[in-house]
LOZATOR-463700 format. One line per field, with one value per residue (C-alpha): residue number from 0; residue in one letter; z, x, y. Coordinates in Angstrom, 2 decimals, decimal comma. Each point is the difference from the previous one (the first is absolute). Example, Ala and Ser with C-alpha at 12.3 -4.5 7.8 and 13.67 -1.06 7.14 Angstrom:
BEGIN
pos	[0  1]
code	[a  s]
zz	[7,80  -0,66]
xx	[12,30  1,37]
yy	[-4,50  3,44]
***
This chain:
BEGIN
pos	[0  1  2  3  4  5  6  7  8  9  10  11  12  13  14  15  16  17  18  19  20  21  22  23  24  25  26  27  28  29  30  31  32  33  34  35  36  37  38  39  40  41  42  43  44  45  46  47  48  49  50  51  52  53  54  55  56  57  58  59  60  61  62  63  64  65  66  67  68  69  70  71  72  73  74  75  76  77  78  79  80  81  82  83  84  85  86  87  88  89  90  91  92  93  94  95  96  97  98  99  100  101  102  103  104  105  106  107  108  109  110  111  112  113  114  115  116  117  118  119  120  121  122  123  124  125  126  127  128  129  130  131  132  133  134  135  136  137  138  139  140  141  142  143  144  145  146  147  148  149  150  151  152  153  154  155  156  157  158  159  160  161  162  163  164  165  166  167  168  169  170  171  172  173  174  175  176  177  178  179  180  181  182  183  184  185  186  187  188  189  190  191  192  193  194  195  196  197  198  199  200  201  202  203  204  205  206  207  208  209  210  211  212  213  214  215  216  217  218  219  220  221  222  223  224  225  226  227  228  229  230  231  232  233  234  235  236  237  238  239  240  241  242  243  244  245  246  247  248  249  250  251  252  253  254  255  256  257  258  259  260  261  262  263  264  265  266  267  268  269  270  271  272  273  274  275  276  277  278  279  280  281  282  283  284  285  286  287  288  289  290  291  292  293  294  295  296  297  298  299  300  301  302  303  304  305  306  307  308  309  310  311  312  313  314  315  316  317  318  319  320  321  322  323  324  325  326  327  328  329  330  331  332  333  334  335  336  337  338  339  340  341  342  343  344  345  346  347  348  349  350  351  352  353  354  355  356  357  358  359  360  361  362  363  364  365  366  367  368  369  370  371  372  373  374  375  376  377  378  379  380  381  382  383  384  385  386  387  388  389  390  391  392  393  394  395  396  397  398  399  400  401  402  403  404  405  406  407  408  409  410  411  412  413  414  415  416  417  418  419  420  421  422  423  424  425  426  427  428  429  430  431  432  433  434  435  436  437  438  439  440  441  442  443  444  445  446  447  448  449  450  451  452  453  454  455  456  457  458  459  460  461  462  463  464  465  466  467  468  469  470  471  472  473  474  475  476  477  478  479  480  481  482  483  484  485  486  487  488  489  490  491  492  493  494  495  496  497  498  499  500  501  502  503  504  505  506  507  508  509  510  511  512  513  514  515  516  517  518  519  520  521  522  523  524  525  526  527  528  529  530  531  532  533  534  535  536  537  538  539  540  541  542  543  544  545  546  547]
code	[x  x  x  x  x  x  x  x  x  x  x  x  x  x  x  x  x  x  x  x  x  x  x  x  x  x  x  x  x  x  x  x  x  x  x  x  x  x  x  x  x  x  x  x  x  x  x  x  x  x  x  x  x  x  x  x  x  x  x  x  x  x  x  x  x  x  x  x  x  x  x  x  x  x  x  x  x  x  x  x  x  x  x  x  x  x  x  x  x  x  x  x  x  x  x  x  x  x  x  x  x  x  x  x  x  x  x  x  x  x  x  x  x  x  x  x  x  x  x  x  x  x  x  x  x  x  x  x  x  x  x  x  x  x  x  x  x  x  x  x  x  x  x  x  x  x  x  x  x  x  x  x  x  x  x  x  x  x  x  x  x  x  x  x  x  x  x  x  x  x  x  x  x  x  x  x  x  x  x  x  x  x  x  x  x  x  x  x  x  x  x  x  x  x  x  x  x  x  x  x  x  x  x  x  x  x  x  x  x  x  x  x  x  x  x  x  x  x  x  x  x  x  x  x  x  x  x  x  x  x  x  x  x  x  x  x  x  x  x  x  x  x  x  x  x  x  x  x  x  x  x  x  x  x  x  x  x  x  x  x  x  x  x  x  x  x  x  x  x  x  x  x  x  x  x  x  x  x  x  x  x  x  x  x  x  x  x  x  x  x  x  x  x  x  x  x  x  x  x  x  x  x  x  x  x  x  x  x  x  x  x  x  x  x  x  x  x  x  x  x  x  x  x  x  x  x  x  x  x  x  x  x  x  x  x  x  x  x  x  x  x  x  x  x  x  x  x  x  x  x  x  x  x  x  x  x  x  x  x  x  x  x  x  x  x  x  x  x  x  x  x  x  x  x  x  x  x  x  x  x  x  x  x  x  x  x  x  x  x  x  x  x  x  x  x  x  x  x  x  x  x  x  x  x  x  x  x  x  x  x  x  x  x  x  x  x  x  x  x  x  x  x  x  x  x  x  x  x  x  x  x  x  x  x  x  x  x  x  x  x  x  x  x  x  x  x  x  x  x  x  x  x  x  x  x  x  x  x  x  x  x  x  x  x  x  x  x  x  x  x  x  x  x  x  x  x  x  x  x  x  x  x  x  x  x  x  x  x  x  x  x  x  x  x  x  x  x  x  x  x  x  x  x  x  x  x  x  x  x  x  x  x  x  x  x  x  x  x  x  x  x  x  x  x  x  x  x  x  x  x  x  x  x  x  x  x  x  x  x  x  x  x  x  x  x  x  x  x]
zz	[0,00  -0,73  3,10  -1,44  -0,49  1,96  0,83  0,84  1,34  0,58  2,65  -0,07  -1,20  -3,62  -2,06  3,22  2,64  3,39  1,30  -1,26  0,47  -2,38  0,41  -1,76  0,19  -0,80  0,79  2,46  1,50  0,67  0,55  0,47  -1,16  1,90  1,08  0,65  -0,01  -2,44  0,98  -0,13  -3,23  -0,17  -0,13  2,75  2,35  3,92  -1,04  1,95  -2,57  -2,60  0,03  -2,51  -0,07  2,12  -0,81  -2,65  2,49  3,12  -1,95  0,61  2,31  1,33  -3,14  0,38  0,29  1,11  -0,43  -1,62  0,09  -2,22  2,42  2,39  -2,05  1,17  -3,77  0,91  3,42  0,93  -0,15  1,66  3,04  -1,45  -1,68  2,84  2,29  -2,01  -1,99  2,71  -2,09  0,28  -1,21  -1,09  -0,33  0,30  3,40  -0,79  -2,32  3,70  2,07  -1,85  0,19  3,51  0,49  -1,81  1,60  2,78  0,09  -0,97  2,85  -2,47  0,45  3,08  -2,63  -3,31  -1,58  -0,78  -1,56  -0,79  -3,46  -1,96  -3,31  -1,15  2,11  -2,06  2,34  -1,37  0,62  -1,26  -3,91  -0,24  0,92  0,54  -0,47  1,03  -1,55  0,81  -2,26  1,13  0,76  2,09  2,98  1,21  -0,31  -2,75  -1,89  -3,41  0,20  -2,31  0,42  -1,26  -1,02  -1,60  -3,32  0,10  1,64  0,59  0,63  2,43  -0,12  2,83  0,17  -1,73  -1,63  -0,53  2,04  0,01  2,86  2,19  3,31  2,22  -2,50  -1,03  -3,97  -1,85  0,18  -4,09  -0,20  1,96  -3,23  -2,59  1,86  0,13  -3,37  -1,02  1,49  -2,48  1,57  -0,93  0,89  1,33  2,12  0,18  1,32  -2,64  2,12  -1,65  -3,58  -1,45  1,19  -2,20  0,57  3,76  3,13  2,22  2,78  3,87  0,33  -2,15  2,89  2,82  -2,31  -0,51  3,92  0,66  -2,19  1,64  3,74  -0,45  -0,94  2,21  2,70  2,38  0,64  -2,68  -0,49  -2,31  -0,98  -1,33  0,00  3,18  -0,90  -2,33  2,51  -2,50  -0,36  3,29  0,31  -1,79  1,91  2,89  -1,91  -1,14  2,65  2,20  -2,83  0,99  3,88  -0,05  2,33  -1,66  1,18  -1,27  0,03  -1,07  1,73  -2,53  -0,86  3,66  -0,12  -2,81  0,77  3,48  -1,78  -2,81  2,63  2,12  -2,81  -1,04  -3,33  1,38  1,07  3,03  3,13  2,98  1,17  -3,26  -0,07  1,05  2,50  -0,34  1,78  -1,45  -3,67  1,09  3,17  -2,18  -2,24  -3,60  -1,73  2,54  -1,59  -1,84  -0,65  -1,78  -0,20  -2,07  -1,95  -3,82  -1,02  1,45  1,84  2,33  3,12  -0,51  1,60  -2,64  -0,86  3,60  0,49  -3,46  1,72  3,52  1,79  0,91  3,76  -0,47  -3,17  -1,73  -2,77  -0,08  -2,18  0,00  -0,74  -2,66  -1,20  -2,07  -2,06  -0,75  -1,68  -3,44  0,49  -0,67  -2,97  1,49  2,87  -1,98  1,34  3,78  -0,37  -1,80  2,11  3,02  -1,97  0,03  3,61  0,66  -1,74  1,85  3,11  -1,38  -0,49  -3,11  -1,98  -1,85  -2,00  -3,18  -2,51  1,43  0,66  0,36  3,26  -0,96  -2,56  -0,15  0,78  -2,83  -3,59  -2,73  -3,71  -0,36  3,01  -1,19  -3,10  1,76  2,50  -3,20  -1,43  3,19  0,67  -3,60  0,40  -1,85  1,10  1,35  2,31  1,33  3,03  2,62  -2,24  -0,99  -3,45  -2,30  1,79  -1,09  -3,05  -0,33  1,85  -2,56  -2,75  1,13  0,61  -3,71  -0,81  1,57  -1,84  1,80  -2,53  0,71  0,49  3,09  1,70  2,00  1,31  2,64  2,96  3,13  0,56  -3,18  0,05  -1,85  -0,59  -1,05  -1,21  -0,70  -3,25  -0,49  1,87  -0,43  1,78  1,45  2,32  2,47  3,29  2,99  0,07  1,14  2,49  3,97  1,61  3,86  1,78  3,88  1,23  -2,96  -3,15  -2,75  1,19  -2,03  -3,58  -3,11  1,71  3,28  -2,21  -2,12  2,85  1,47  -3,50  0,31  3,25  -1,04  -3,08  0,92  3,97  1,42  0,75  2,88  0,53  3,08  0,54  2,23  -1,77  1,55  0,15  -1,08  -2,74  -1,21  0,36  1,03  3,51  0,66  -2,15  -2,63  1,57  -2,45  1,21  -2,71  0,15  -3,06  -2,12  0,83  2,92  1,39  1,56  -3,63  -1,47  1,75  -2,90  -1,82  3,85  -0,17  -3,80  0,66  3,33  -1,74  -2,93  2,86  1,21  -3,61  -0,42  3,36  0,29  -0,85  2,65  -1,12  1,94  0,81  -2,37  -2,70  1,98  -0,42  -3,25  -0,33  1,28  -1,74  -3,41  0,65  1,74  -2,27  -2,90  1,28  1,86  -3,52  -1,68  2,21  0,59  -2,49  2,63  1,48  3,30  1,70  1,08  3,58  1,22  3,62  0,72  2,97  1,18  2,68]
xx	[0,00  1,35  0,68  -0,99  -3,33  -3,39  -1,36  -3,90  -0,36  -3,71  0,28  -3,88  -3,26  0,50  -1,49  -2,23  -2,53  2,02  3,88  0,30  3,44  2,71  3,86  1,48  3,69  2,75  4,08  -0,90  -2,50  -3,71  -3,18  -2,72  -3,67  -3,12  0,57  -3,42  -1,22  -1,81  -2,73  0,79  -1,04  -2,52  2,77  2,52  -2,24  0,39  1,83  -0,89  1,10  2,96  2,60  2,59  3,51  2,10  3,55  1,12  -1,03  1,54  3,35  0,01  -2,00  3,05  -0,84  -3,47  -0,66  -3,62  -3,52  -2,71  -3,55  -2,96  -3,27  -0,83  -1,46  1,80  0,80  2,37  0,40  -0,21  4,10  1,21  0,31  2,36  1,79  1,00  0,68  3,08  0,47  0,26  -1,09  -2,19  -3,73  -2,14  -3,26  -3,27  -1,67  -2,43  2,31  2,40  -2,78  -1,02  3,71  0,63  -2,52  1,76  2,88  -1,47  -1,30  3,51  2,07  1,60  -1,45  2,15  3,30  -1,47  0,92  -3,48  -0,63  -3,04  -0,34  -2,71  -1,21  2,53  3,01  3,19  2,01  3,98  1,96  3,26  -0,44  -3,44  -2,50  -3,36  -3,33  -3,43  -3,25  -3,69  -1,61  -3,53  -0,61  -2,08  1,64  1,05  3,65  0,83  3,09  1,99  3,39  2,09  3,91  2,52  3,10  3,25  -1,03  -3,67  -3,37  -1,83  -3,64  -1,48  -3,82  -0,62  -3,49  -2,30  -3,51  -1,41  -2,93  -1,66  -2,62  2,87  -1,64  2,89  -0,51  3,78  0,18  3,31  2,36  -0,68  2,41  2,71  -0,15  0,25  2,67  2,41  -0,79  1,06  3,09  0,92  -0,51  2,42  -2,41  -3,86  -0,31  -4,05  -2,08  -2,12  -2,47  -3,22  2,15  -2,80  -2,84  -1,59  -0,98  0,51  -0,04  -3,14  -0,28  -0,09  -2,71  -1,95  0,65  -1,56  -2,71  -0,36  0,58  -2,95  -2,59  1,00  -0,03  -3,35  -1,86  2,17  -2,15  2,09  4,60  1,61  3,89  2,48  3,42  2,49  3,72  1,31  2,22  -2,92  -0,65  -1,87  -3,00  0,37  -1,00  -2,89  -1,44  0,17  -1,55  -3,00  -0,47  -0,46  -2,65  -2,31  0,80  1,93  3,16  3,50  1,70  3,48  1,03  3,24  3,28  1,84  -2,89  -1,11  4,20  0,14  -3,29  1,98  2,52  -2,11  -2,48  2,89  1,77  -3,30  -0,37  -2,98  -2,95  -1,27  -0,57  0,42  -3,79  -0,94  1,82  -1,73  1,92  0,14  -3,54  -1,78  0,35  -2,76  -2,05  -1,01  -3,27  1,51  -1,36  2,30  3,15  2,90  3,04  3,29  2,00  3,19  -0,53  -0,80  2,73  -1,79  3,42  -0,61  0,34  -1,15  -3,20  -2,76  0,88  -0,18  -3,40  -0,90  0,77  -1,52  3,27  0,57  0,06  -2,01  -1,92  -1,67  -2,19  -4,19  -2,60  -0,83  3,75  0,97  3,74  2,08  3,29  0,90  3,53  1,14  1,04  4,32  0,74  0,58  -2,37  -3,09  -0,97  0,19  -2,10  -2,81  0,21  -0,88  -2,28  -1,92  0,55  -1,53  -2,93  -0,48  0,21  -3,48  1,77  -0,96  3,64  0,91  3,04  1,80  -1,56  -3,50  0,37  2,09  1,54  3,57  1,72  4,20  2,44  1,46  -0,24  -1,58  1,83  -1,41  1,59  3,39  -0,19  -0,09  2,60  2,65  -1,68  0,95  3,80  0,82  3,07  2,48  -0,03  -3,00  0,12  -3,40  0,19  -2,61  -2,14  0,29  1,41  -3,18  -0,39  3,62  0,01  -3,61  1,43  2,87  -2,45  -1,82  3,63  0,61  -3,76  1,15  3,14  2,97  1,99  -0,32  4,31  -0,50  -2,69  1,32  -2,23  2,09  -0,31  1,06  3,74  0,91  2,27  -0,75  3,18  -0,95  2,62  -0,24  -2,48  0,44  -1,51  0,58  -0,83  3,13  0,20  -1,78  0,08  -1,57  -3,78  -2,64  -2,69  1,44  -2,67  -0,99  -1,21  -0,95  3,62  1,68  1,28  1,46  0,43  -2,66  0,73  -0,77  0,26  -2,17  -2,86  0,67  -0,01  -3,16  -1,92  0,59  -1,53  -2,98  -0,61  0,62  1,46  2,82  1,13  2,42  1,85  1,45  2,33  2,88  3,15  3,26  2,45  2,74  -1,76  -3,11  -2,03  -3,87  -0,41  -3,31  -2,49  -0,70  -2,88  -1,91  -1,94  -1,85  -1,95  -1,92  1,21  -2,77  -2,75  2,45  -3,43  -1,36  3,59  1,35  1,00  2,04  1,84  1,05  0,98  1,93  1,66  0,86  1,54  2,29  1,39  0,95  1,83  2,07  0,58  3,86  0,36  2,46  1,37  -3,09  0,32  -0,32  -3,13  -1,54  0,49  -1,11  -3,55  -0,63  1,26  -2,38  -3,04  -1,14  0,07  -1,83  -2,96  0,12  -1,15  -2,76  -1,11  0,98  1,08  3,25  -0,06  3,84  1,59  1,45  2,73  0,56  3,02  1,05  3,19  0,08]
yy	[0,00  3,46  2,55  3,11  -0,62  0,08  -3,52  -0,84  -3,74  -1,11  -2,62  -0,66  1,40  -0,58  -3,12  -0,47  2,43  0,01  0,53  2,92  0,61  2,13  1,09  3,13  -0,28  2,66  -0,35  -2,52  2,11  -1,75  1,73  -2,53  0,54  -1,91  -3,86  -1,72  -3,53  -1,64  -2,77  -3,90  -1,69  -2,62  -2,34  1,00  -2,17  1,46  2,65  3,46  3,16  0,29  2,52  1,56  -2,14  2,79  -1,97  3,07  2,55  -1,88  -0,48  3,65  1,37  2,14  2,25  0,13  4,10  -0,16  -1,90  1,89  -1,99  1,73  -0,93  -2,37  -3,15  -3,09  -0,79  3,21  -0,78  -3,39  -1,02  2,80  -1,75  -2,60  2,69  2,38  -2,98  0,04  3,47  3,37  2,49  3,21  -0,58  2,97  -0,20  1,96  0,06  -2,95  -2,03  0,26  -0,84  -3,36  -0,31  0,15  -2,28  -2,71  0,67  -0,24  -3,08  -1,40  2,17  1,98  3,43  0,95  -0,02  1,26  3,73  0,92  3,42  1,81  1,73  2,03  0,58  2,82  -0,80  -1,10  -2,49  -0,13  -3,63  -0,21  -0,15  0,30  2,98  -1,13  2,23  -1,47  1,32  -1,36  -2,18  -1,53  -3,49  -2,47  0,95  3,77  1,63  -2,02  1,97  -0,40  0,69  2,37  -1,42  2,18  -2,14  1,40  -2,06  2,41  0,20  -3,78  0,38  -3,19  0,08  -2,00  -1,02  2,51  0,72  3,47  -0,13  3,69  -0,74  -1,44  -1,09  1,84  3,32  -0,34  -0,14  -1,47  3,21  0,71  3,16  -1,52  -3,05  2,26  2,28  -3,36  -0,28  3,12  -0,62  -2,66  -3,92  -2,73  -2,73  -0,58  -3,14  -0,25  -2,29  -2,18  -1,93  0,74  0,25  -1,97  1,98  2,77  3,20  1,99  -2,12  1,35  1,78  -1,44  2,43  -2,62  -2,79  2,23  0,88  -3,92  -0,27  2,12  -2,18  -2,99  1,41  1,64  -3,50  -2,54  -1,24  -1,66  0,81  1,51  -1,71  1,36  -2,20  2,00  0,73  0,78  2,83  1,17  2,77  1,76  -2,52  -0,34  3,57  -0,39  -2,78  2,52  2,82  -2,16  -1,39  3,43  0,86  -2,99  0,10  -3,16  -0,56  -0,92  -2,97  -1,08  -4,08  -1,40  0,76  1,73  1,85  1,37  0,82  1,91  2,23  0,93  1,45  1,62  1,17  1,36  2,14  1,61  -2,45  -2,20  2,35  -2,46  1,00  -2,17  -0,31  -0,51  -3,00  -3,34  -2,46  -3,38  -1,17  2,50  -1,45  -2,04  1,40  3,41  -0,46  -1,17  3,02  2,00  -1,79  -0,03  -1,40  0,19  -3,07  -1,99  -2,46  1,18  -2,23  -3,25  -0,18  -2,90  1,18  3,26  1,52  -0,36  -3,55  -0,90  1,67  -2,04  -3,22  0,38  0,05  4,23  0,81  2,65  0,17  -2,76  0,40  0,41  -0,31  3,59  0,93  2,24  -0,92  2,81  -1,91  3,38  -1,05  -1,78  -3,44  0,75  -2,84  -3,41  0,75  -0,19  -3,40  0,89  2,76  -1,95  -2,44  2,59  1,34  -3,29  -0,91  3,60  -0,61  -4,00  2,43  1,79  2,91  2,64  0,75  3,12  -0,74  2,28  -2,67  0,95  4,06  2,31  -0,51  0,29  2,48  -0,77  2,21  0,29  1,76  -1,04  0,38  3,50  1,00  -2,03  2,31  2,96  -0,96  -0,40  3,04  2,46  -1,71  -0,22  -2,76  -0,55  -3,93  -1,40  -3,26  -1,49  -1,40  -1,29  -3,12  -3,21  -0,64  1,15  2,70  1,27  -0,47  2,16  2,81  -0,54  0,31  3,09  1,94  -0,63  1,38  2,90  0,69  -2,19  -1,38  -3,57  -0,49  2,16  -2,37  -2,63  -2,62  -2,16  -2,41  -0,15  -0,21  1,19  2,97  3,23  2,23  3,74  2,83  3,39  -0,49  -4,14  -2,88  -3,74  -3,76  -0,95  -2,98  -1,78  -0,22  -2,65  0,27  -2,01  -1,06  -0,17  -1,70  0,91  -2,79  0,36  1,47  -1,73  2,62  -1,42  -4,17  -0,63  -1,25  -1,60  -3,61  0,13  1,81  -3,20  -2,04  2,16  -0,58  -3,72  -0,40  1,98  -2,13  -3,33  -0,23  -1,86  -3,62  -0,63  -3,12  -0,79  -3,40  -1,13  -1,27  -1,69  2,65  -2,64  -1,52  2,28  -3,04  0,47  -0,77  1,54  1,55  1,39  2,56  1,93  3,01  2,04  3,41  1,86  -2,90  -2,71  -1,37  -2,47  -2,10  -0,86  -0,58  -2,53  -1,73  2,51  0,82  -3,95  0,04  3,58  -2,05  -2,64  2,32  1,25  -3,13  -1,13  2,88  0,15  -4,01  0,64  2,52  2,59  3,51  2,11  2,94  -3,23  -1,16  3,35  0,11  -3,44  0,78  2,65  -1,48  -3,15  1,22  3,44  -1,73  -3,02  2,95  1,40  -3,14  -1,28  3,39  2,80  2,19  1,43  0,36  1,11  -3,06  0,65  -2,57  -0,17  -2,68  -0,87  -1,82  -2,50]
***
């Protein structure tokens, strides 16, 4: 890689939605932009969330200059714990973004360490090689900002997460001017997010879900409950507003959810007061028409509120027939199946379900392709990178920057880990660097790989086998045994038979005895293929043998 030359590394957050996470890197100086989580995949059975790979960035965290994060959505979020348990840095952020921070950190003991500095839309932060302006841009959550990053290779322009709402529910419109003033300065590069790429026209208000809100409050007999986003302190917001309209009291279920509206409440973001707020017991003493409540679990996650409540297992609130349910969120891809299948449980339950394939009860955050043209139309780049989408939608966004007059050779649609290189009035792919999924599960980061999700998916599917037997330590003969114990595979009680063929399998295959890594291997080389055959499944073969 050349020296004199501004690099941009995306370690996440492009090809997929979640871990946003991206690197700009001049004369060995690193300025590091967002690091969130992404959720599991439908296949990464018992995993917990995903995270950026961090190796680049911990190879030289000594360099890092400072952590900027755009707002406080845990795709932006979500990994900062794992990165600041090993990069000291300063972190600037705007009051809310810091206080959905702090309570990450919190919850991991990190907060008491961390550089945390508070920033506003206007204030130009200077680290090392890179000076740093922040300017508002609307979203689904308040004090979202786009960054302006003056380099000594030009002006880069990062969108963060924008749409140009003009009936913003927090009154604070995308700052326009402050767009077309960077502009006018002359941008090397727009980084912009493409997440509704594929969507035409202008992305609609969140005005449009309280006026939804409203219709569905004023003809809900019974508690009104509305899943969304825990950082989504917007909606959340709205709940509360609608539900002071029709006299109704505003509880809040789900941990991270009752967290985050503390610290939103506290810095002025969350209009709540504390006796409007309903405790625990009184989710179900007050009449149901007096009720309402904001909960997690839009996502079907699990263990989250809502799908608890679904399921008759919530301490507090369980469904009832007379319950109106709000799934005021998009499924995220991959979690499309979870929510439908809450969706479903809620309606066993009696309950009536509002969902954004039914009404209007969710709008994203995000703009639409007329928004994306006007974005490009106010920076004016000279090279224009989308970021923040799977695949398709990059290569839209790609499409619409050439509509609007970006010669095609100056668009570069990339993936994660692949390293941009920008000069004075050239840009170019140049390398690759480590990138991937680190996957968090319980207290473990990153000792979870390809093979135990292998192993994981083969348990699932077809169980395991375990075969336990005593050998002679001198000669590997069979003194005792073989035991074979079996769970998820087959109902040992009505296969008796196939237990004595698989037993018998065993013994023909130890009978010369041998050392006991040759045993091992002998089991398993003998007894899956004989399962296979009488039963067309593979269940993991599990030797356990013992020496005597």
């Amino acid at each position: 890689m050349s020296q004199d030359c501004l690099r941009i590394i995306p370690l996440g957050g492009i090809g997929q939605i979640g871990k946003n996470m991206m690197v700009f890197e001049y004369d060995d100086q690193l300025l590091i932009v967002d690091c969130g989580l992404m959720f599991p995949e439908s296949d990464m059975l018992g995993i917990d969330i995903v995270i950026p790979d961090m190796e680049y960035v911990f190879e030289r965290k000594d360099k890092v200059q400072g952590i900027i994060v755009t707002h406080g959505h845990e795709d932006h979020i979500g990994g900062l714990p794992y990165l600041m348990q090993q990069v000291q840095a300063p972190l600037y952020a705007t009051r809310l973004t810091r206080g959905l921070i702090e309570v990450r950190l919190k919850e991991h003991h990190l907060l008491d360490g961390a550089e945390l500095h508070t920033v506003s839309p206007g204030d130009v932060v200077d680290l090392g090689a890179f000076s740093v302006e922040f300017f508002r841009v609307c979203h689904s959550i308040p004090d979202g900002v786009g960054l302006g990053i003056t380099t000594p290779m030009g002006l880069v322009v990062h969108s963060g997460d924008f749409k140009f709402d003009q009936t913003p529910v927090d009154g604070r419109l995308t700052d326009f001017a402050r767009l077309a003033e960077l502009g006018g300065r002359g941008v090397l590069a727009l980084f912009s997010d493409s997440t509704n790429a594929e969507t035409d026209g202008h992305t609609p208000s969140e005005q449009v879900v309280g006026e939804t809100f409203e219709q569905v409050f004023a003809r809900a007999p019974g508690r009104i409950i509305v899943a969304t986003f825990a950082s989504n302190i917007s909606r959340v917001q709205q709940v509360v507003d609608t539900a002071r309209k029709f006299d109704r009291r505003v509880g809040i279920v789900g941990r991270s959810m009752i967290n985050y509206a503390k610290a939103a409440s506290g810095l002025g973001y969350l209009d709540l007061a504390p006796d409007e707020l309903l405790a625990p017991h009184e989710m179900n003493s007050l009449p149901p028409d007096r009720v309402a409540i904001a909960c997690t679990g839009s996502q079907g996650e699990p263990t989250s509120a809502l799908v608890r409540m679904a399921l008759g297992e919530h301490r507090q609130v369980n469904i009832h027939p007379d319950d109106t349910v709000i799934v005021s969120a998009t499924p995220i891809p991959g979690n499309e199946e979870l929510v439908n299948r809450t969706i479903n449980n809620l309606f066993r339950a009696g309950a009536r379900v509002y969902h954004h394939e039914r009404m209007q009860v969710h709008v994203s955050g995000h703009g639409s392709r007329e928004e994306h043209k006007l974005m490009l139309n106010l920076v004016r780049p000279r090279f224009f990178v989308p970021i923040h989408g799977e695949y398709r939608h990059l290569v839209h966004h790609a499409r619409m920057a050439e509509q609007v007059g970006i010669p095609p050779e100056n668009i570069f649609v990339i993936e994660s880990g692949q390293v941009l290189e920008f000069g004075p009035d050239w840009a170019r792919i140049n390398g690759q660097v480590t990138e991937g999924h680190v996957m968090v599960d319980g207290l473990g980061v990153g000792d979870i790989g390809n093979v135990v999700l292998r192993d994981r998916h083969l348990l699932s599917r077809d169980g395991f086998v375990v075969v336990v037997v005593a050998v002679d330590a001198d000669t590997g003969k069979v003194i005792e045994g073989p035991y074979i114990i079996t769970r998820g595979f087959v109902y040992i009680r009505e296969s008796s038979d196939l237990i004595d063929d698989a037993t018998q399998c065993v013994l023909e295959a130890l009978e010369h005895g041998g050392a006991k890594a040759t045993l091992n291997a002998k089991i398993k080389d003998s007894l899956a293929p004989f399962l296979y055959e009488q039963t067309k499944r593979r269940p993991m073969v599990l030797p356990v043998v013992m020496e005597v």
